[in-house]
N, C-alpha and C positions, 0 to 999 in steps of 0.2 A: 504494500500500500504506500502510495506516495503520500509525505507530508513534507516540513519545512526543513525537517534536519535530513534528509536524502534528497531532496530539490535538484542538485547535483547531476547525483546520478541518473535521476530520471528522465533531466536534459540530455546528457551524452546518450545514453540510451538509443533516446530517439532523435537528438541527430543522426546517430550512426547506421539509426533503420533495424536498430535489434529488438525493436518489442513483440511482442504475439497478440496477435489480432485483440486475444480478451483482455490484455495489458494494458492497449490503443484506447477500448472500448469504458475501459475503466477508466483511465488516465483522461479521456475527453471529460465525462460525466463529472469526475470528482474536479474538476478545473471549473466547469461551468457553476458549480456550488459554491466554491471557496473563492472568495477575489481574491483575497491577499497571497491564496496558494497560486491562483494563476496568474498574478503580477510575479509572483516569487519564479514561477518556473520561465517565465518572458524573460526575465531576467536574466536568469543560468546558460538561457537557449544564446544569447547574445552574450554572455562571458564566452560560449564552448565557441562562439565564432571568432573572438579575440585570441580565444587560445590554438585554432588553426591558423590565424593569419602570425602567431607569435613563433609558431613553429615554420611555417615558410619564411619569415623573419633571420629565423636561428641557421635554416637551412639554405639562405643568399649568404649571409655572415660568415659559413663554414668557405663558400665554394668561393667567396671576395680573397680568405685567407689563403686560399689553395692558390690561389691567382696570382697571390703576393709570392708565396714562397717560390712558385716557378718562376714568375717574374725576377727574385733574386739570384737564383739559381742560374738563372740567364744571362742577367747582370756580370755573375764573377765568372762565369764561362767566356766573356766577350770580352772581358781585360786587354787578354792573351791574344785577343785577334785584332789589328790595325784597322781591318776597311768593314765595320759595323755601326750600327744607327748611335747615337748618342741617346743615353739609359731617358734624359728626361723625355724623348719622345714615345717611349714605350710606357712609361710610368703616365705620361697625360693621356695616352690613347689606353689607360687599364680603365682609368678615372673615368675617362669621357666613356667606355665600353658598359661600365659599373654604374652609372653618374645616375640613370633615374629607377631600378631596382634598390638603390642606397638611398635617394630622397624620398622611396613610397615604403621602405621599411622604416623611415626615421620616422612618418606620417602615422603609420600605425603603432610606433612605439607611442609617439606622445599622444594620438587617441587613448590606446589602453589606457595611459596613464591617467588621462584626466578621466577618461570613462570609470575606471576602478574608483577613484577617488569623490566621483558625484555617486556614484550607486555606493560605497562606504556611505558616503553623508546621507544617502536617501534613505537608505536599509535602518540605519541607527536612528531615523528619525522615524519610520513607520513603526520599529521596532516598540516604540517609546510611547504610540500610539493611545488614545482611551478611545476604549471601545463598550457600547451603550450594549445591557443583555437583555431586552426584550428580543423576543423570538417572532420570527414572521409566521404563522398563525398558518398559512399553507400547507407546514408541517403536520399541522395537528390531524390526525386519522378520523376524526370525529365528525362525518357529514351534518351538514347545517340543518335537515331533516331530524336528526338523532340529537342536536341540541334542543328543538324545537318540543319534540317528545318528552324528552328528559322537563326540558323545562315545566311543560302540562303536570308531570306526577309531581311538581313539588305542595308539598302538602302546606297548608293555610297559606296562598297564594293566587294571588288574581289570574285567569286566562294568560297562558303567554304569550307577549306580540309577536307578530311575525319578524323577521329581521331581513331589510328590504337585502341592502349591499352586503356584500362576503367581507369576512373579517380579514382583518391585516396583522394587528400584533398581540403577543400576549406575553405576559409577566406574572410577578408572584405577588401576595397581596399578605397581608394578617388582621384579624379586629385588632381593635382597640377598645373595646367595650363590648358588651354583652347582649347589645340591642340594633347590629347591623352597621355599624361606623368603622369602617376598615381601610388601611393606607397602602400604598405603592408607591413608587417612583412618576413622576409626574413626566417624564416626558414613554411613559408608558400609555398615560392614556389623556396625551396633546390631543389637540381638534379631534378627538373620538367625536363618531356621531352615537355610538351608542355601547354600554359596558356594561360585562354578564363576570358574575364571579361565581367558579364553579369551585364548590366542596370535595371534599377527600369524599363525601357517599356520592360522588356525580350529581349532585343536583344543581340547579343553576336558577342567580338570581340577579334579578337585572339590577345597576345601580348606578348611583350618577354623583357627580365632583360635587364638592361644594367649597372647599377649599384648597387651595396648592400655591407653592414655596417653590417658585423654579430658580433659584437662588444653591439653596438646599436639596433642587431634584426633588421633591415630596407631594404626596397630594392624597388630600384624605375625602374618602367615599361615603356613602350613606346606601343602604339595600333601600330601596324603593317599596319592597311589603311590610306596614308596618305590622304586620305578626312575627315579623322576622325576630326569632329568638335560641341562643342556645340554650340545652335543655341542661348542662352544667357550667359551672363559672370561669372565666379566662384564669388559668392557672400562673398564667407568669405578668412580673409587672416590667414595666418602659422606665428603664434607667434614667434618672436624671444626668449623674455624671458620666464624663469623660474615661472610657474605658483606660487603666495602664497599659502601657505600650509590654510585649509579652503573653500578656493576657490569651488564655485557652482560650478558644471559643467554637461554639458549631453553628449548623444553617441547615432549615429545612425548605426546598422550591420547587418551581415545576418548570425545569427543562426539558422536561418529557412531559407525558400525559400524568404519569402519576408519580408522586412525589419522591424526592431523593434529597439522602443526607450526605451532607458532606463537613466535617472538623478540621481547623486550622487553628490560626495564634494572630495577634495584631503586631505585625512590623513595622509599623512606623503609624508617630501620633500626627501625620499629615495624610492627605491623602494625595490625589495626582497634582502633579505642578504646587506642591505645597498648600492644597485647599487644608485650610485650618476648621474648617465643618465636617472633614471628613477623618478616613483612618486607612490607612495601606493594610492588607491583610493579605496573608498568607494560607490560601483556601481554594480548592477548584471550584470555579465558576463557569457557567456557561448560559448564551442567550435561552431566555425564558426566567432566568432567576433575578433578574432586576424586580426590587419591590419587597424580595426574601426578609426574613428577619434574622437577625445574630444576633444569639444568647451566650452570654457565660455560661462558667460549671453550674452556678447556681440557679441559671434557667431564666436572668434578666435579662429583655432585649436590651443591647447597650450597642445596634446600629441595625443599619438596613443596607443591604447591597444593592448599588447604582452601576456598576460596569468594572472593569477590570482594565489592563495593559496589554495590546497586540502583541501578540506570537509568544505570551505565556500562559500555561493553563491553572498556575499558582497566585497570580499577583493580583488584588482583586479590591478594589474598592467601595466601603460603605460609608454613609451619612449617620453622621452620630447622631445618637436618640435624646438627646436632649434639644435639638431641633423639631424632633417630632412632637415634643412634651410640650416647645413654645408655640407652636400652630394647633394644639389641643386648649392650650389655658387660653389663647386667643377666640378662640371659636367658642369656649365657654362663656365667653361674654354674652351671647347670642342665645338667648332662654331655649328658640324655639330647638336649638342645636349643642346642646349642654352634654358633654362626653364623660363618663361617670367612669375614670380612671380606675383598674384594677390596684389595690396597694397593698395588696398579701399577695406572695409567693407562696403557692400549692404544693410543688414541686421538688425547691432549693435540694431537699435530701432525698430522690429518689435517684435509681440507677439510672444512667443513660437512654439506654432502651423504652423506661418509663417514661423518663422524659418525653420523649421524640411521641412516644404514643398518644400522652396526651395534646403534644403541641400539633399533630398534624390536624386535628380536628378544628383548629382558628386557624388553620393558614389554606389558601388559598388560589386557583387559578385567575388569572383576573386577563377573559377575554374583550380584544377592542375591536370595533368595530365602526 
């Protein structure tokens, strides 16, 4: 399988015409999904051409040499003999014979050179990249027919609307309170025309912004049924402070259909380009889990994942929770919209496993549309 660390090889490959038909076949498909892999291999294809023109370079330079030494050779042969050409006519007709084979190698030396040296600067700069994990929603296995159904069985819920246009992105979501007010990443669900959050039991509930922090990336939701309720209480509570840099932490999201856990540590108390609202974290992420929640051992969210760094699958960026706690206490000013903060920890002292058991029941898919 190609990726970015045999990129390389994949080029030479197929410049040289070595691949097998199902190699070709694969190699097109996985190019047309991954940009950064098919900018990556664009790339490699245009090194393997600098490094044939470096070797017909290498192989004028050998045969310029060969040229000199018989040339010399020639030279102290003709000492000895009186009625022979004078050495500099033979030396300006080697030059004038060599003259533009030696100006189109020197042209392709200083190409390579600069060419290496902008794709160094260009690779280290993509490399460095931030990259947003909402997932494109294409993926999802789940025909618009079967959300539509799913939606009908949900119990103490109005008729579900139709949903005119096909969905585009989706992320991860969690309550924040116990009566339908649940947060994501705000540029999750930009210009949505319309947004369903679907449950760890598949069911789906349509819901709509009411506040968002694109500052912070945040944006908090409201379920549209007011029967909407969980039948036990949010187990873990929303950190006020600043996680320590170190710090264990895990994360549970939906880059697939159904939910997956992933444990890391907070590496730096910045997050990309020195955002001071956020945190570096050391965690595999991938699109779909923007919106996720990160808890300590003790089970507190103390961030939320916004996107991560290109071409690593470790380096990963959240929004600290005590931004989501000040667009909570803001909103609370607002009677009709008054978010009734969990401040017991359920959990602190259960095993892992427990944990995650009960948290996947508040967390959430959160379809746009």
């Amino acid at each position: 399988m190609i990726h970015l660390l045999n990129v390389e090889e994949w080029a030479e490959r197929y410049q040289n015409g070595d691949l097998l038909p199902e190699e070709l076949k694969m190699l097109h498909a996985t190019l047309e999904e991954d940009i950064v892999l098919n900018k990556a291999f664009e790339q490699a294809l245009q090194i393997q051409v600098l490094i044939r023109e470096h070797a017909r370079k290498t192989n004028l330079k050998s045969k310029l040499a060969q040229a000199a030494v018989q040339h010399r050779a020639q030279t102290v042969a003709a000492q000895d003999k009186p009625a022979v050409a004078k050495p500099e006519k033979g030396v300006w007709m080697a030059i004038k014979r060599y003259w533009k084979p030696i100006s189109a190698a020197a042209g392709i030396a200083l190409c390579s050179s600069l060419f290496t040296y902008t794709l160094t600067k260009d690779t280290k700069s993509k490399n460095n990249q931030y990259v947003l994990l909402k997932r494109d929603i294409e993926s999802i296995k789940k025909s618009q027919s079967q959300i539509i159904s799913n939606m009908k069985q949900t119990e103490n819920s109005a008729p579900a609307p139709v949903v005119d246009n096909p969905g585009t992105y989706s992320g991860s979501g969690f309550a924040i309170s116990n009566d339908g007010y649940f947060t994501t990443n705000y540029h999750v669900v930009e210009k949505a025309d319309s947004i369903y959050l679907e449950m760890s039991n598949g069911k789906f509930y349509k819901a709509s912004v009411i506040k968002v922090n694109p500052e912070a990336d945040l944006a908090i939701l409201k379920v549209e049924d007011k029967n909407f309720a969980f039948k036990q209480a949010i187990p873990y509570t929303i950190d006020k402070n600043v996680a320590l840099l170190g710090q264990r932490i895990f994360s549970i999201g939906y880059p697939k259909d159904e939910v997956v856990y992933n444990e890391g540590y907070i590496s730096s108390e910045k997050g990309y380009d020195g955002n001071t609202l956020a945190y570096q974290l050391e965690i595999t992420a991938n699109p779909g889990q923007s919106g996720a929640p990160v808890l300590d051992n003790n089970g507190n969210i103390v961030g939320i994942i916004t996107g991560k760094q290109n071409n690593t699958s470790g380096t990963t960026f959240a929004v600290h929770a005590e931004q989501l706690v000040k667009m909570i206490s803001e909103l609370s000013k607002d009677k009709d919209k008054k978010v009734n903060l969990n401040n017991k920890n359920r959990y602190s002292s259960n095993p892992r496993p427990e944990q995650v058991k009960s948290l996947r029941e508040f967390v959430c898919a959160v379809r746009v549309y």
